[in-house]
N, C-alpha and C positions, 0 to 999 in steps of 0.2 A: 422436479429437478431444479437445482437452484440456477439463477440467471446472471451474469455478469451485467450489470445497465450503466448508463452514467449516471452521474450522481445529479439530483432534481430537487427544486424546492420541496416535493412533496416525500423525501427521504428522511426530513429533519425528523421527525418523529422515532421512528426508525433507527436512525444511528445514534442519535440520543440513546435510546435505552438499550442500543449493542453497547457506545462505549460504560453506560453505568456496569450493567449486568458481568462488562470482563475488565473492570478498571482494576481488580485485586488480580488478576492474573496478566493482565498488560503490565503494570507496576511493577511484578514480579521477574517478567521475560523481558523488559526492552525496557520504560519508564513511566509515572505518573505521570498523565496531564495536569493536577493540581485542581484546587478547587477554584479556582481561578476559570481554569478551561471550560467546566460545568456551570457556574456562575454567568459564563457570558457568552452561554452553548448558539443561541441564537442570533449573537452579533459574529461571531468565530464562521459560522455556517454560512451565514450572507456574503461573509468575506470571500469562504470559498469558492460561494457559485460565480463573483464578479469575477475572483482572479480564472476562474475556469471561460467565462465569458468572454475576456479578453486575449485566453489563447495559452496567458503562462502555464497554466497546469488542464490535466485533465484527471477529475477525478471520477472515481465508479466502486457499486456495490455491490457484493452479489447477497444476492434476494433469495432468499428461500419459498418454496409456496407457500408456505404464508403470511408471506410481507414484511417478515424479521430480515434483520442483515445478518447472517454470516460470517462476513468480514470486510473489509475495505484494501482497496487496491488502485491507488494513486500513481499517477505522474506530474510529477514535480520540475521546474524549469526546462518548458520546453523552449530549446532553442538550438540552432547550429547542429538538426539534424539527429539532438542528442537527449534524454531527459532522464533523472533522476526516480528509480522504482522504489516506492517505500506500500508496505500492504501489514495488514494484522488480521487474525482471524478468531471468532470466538472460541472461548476453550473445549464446547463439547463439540466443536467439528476438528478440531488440531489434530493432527497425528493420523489422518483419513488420505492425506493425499490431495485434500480441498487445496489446500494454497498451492499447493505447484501445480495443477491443473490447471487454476484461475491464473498463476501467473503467467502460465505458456501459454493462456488465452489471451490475457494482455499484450504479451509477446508480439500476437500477432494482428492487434488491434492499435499497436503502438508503429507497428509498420506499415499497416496496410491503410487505416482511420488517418493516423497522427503522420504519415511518410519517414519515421523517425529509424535512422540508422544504427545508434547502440541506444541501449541504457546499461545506468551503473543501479548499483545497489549498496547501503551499506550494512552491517550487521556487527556486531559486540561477538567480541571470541568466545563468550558463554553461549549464545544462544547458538548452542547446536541445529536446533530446529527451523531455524531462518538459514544458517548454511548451509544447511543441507536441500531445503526447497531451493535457493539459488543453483545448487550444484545441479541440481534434477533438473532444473529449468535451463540450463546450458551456461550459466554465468561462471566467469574466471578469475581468481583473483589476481589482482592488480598493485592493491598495495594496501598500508595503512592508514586504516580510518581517523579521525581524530576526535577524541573521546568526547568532546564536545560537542559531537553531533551525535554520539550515541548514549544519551543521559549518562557520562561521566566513566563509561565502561568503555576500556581498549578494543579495537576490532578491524576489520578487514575490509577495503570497498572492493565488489565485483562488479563484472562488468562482462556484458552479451552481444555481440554483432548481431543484427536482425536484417532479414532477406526477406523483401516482400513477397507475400503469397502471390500468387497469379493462376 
């Protein structure tokens, strides 16, 4: 059964060869990282665990049994109660129901771990498949994205009230 975890130095290996293995099918639904991103996979990774260390984000993976990622499922500027949901998942688990599971688990690790009151989301009006996991997951649109946070494609941010478990 796959595992939601936070993301750990010892993951680098790991999402490495998730982002290689779905770079032509992320490029495709949402955008390339560039060779760039690859080229300095290692310096990019350290960066994240600091900024995760220091509170601004929190990232996490879900793990398959056998140690492969899945997919990735980030919070991004946590602050004011509030934080940014960005997630991807590889292409032979999409269309399963995996990402809105994992996300309604964040959901609730974003409340309950993080004390965090909404998060937003954003999404490109083509990917069908990312609004629709937000819609499953209780998210509501808000308003217009600005293309420049969706590799250059018009879209929509939503956005989830969250009530902590108890």
């Amino acid at each position: 059964m796959p595992e939601l975890k936070r993301l750990s130095a010892g993951h680098a290996p790991a999402v490495l060869a998730f982002e290689l293995a779905n770079r032509a099918y992320f490029a495709a639904a949402v955008f390339d990282r560039g060779d760039d991103y690859f080229e300095r996979f290692a310096d990019r990774f350290d960066a994240l665990l600091a900024e995760q260390e220091a509170g601004i984000c929190a990232f996490h993976v879900l793990v398959a049994e056998d140690g492969s990622v899945l997919g990735r499922f980030n919070l991004y500027d946590l602050e004011d109660g509030g934080a940014v949901l960005g997630y991807r998942v590889a292409q032979h688990v999409a269309g399963r129901g995996t990402a809105t599971a994992t996300v309604l688990e964040l959901c609730g690790l974003a409340a309950t771990r993080y004390g965090l009151r909404t998060l937003r989301a954003a999404t490109a009006h083509a990917n069908t498949a990312s609004r629709r996991v937000l819609v499953k997951a209780g998210f509501v649109p808000v308003g217009p994205a600005d293309p420049a946070e969706l590799g250059g494609k018009p879209g929509t941010w939503y956005q989830r009230a969250l009530t902590p478990l108890r």
